[in-house]
Structure formats: C-alpha cells, structure tokens
C-alpha positions as CSV (number, residue, x, y, z in Angstrom):
1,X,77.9,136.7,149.4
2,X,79.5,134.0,151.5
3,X,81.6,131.5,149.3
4,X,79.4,128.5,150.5
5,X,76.0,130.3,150.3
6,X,75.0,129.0,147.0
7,X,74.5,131.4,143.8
8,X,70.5,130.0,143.4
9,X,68.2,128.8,145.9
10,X,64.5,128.2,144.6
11,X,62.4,127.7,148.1
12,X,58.7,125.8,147.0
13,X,58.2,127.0,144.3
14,X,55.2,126.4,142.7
15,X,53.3,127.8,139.5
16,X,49.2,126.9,138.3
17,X,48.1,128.3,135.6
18,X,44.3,128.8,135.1
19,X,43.1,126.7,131.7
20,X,39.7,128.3,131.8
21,X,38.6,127.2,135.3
22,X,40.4,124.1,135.1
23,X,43.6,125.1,137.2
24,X,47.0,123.2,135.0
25,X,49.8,123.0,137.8
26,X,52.9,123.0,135.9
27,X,55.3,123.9,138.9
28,X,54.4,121.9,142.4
29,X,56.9,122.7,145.3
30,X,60.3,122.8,144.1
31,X,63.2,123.3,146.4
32,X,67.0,123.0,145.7
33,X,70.2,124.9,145.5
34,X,72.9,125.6,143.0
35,X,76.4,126.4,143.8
36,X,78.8,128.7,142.4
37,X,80.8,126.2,139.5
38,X,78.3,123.7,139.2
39,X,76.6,122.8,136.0
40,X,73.1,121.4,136.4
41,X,70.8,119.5,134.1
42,X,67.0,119.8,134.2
43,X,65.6,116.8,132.5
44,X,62.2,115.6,132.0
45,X,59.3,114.7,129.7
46,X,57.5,117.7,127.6
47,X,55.3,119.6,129.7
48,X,56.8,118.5,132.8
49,X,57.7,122.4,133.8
50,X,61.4,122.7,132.9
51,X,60.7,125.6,130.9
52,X,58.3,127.2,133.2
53,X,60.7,127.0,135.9
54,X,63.3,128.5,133.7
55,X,60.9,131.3,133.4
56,X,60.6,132.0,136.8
57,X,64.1,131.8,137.6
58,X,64.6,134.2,134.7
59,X,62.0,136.9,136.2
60,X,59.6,136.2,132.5
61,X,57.1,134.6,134.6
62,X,55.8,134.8,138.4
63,X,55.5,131.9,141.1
64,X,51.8,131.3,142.5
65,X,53.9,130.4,145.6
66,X,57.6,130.5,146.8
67,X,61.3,132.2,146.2
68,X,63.8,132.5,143.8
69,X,66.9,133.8,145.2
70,X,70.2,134.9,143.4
71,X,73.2,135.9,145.1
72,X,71.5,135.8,148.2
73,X,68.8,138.4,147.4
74,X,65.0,137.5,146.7
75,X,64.7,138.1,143.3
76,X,60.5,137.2,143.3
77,X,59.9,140.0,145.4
78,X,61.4,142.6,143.3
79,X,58.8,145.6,141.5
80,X,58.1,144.7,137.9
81,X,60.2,147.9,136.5
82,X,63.2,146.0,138.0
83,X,63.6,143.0,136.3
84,X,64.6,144.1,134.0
85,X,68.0,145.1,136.0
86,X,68.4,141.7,137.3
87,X,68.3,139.6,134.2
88,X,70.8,142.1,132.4
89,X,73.0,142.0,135.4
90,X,72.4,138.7,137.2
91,X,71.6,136.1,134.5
92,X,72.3,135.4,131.0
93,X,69.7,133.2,128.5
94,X,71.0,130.9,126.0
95,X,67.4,129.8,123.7
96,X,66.7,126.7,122.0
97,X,66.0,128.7,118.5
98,X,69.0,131.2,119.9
99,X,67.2,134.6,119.3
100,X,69.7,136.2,117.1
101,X,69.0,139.4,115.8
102,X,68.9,138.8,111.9
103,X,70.8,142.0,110.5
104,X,73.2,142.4,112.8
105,X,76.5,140.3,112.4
106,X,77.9,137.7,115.4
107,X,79.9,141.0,116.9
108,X,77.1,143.0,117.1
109,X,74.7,140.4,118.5
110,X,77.0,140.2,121.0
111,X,77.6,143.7,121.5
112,X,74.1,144.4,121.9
113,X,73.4,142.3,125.4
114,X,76.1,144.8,126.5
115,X,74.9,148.3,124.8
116,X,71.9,147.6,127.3
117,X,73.8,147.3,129.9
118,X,76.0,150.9,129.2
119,X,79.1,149.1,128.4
120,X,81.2,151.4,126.9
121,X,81.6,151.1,123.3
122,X,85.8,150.2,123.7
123,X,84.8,147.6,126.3
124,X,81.9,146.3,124.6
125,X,83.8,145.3,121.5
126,X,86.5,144.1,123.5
127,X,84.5,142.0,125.1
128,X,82.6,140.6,122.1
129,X,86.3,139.8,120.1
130,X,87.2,138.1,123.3
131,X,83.9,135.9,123.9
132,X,83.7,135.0,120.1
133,X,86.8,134.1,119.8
134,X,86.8,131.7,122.9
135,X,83.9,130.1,121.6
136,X,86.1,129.3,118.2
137,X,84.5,132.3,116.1
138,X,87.2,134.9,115.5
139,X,86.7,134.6,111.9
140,X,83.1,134.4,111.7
141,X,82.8,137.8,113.5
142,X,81.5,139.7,110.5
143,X,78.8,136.8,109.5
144,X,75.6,137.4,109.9
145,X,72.9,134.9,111.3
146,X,72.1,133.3,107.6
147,X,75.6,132.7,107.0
148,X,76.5,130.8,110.1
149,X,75.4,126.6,111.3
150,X,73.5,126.2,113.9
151,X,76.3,125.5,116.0
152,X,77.9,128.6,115.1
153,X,75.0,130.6,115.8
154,X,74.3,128.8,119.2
155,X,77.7,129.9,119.9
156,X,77.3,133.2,119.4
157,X,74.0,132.9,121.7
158,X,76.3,131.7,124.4
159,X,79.0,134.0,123.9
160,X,76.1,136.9,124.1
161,X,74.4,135.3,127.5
162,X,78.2,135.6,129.0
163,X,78.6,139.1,127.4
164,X,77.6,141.2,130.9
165,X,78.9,138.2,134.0
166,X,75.8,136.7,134.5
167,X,75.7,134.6,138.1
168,X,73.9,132.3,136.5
169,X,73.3,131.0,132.7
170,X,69.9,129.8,132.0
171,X,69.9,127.8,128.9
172,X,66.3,126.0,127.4
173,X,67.2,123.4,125.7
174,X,70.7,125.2,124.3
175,X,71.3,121.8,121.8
176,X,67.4,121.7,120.7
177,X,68.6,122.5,117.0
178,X,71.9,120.9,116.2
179,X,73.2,117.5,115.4
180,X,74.7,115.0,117.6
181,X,78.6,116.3,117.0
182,X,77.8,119.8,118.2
183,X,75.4,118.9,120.9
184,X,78.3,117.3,122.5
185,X,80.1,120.7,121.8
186,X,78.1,122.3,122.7
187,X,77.5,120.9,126.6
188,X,81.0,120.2,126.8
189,X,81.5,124.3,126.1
190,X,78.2,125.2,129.0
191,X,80.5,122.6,131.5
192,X,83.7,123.9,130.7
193,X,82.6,127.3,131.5
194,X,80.4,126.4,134.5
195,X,83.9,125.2,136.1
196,X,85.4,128.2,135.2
197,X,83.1,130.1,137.5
C-alpha cells in the first residue's frame, strides 16, 4: 500500500432496508477516506446510520450499492466464507456493551481474538500481558468480567480489538456505558493509539 493511499475509502455507499414494502434508507451515498493515524468521529442523531455503516465497514452487513475498501483491496466484493478472514486480520471491534466472554478472565478474553487467528500460544500470551498492561490492567489480568468496572472491562475490549494489528479499529459507541471520567479515558486512550499508528 502507498503511504498516502489512505487505509479506508468507502465509495457511495448506500444501504435500504425493506420494512415490509416500505423501503427504510438508512445509508444514502456516503463517500470519504481515512488515513493511516487519523482518529475519526461519527456523530449523529439515533437512527441516523452510524451503526449501519459500522456494519458494513465491518463485513456484518452488505451495501445495496457502493465500496468499502481497506488497505487498498475491495473488501464488498469478497465471497461470504471470507470475511471472516478480513475482520480477524484487517479490523478490530470495540462494542458499546464490550462483548466479553463471561467465564474467561481479562487474559483470556484477550487471548481468544488471537487463538482465532493461530497465534501461537507463547505469542498469544505475550501479547495479551503486553496489551493489558498498556491499557493500565496488569493486575487485573486474572479478573473476570463481574469483577472488573466498566472502564476496566471496556479496556480489555480495546486491548482485545488490538490483539491481532487491525488496520482499522471500529468502535460503536466504545463510552456508551461508562461515566464522564472514563469516557474521557477512554477517547483519549482510542486517540492516543490512532497516533500511534
């Protein structure tokens, strides 16, 4: 990939859902690019389409019309048995209610993005220690889900959506469930690593 080709490029992109014949266009034409290092924002009402195009960026969901590219490769054209692929190696999803496995403890849910991936066991771990403890959670490694804040745990979500060296970090409203103090921490921690590339 050329340095100043950018890392996304969504090209009209649009998305209509069918609400019994009554076609609901919740994606109409949307065009822009993101560069490697830069932290964008998506902000609008509910039911405006953030999340939808989230989706379709994230290969959950398909355009009606136009192209999603990463790393300079059409990613909407790609056969369903290959998503999968893409989104372990190409993105990484940080959720509003952060999807963390309930047994397992903060390693291990961060472990696991990895183990999907055929990280190696040695690596994997190293890997998790490393992201958990960047994110301020070396000593809540061995916690489980119930026993962490919601800071703590969305922390861990990130730390898991970095896990494999995503291009790209999709995050849905990543500071949905926390108070004011660790929202800012929380988008100061996405920016900080957006710079970092």
């Amino acid at each position: 990939m050329n340095s100043n080709e950018a890392i996304l490029r969504i090209r009209n992109l649009s998305k209509t859902y069918m609400q019994g014949k009554i076609p609901v266009h919740a994606l109409n034409d949307v065009s822009f690019d993101v560069h490697k290092g830069e932290f964008l924002s998506i902000v609008g009402v509910s039911g405006s389409g953030k999340s939808t195009l989230l989706s379709l960026i994230g290969l959950l969901d398909t355009p009606t019309t136009g192209s999603v590219f990463i790393d300079g490769v059409e990613i909407t054209k790609v056969k369903e048995r290959e998503a999968p692929k893409i989104r372990r190696e190409k993105l990484g999803f940080v959720f509003q209610h952060f999807n963390l496995i309930p047994t397992l403890n903060a390693l291990e849910n961060v472990d696991i993005a990895m183990r999907f991936a055929r990280v190696p066991k040695g690596k994997r771990k190293e890997r998790a220690v490393e992201l958990l403890t960047m994110m301020g959670l070396g000593d809540r490694m061995k916690h489980k889900p119930s026993e962490l804040s919601g800071g703590e745990q969305q922390r861990v979500s990130i730390a898991r959506a970095l896990a494999n060296h995503p291009a790209i970090i999709l995050a849905d409203e990543p500071t949905g469930e926390v108070d004011t103090k660790t929202r800012e921490v929380i988008v100061n921690l996405l920016r900080e690593l957006s710079e970092k590339g």
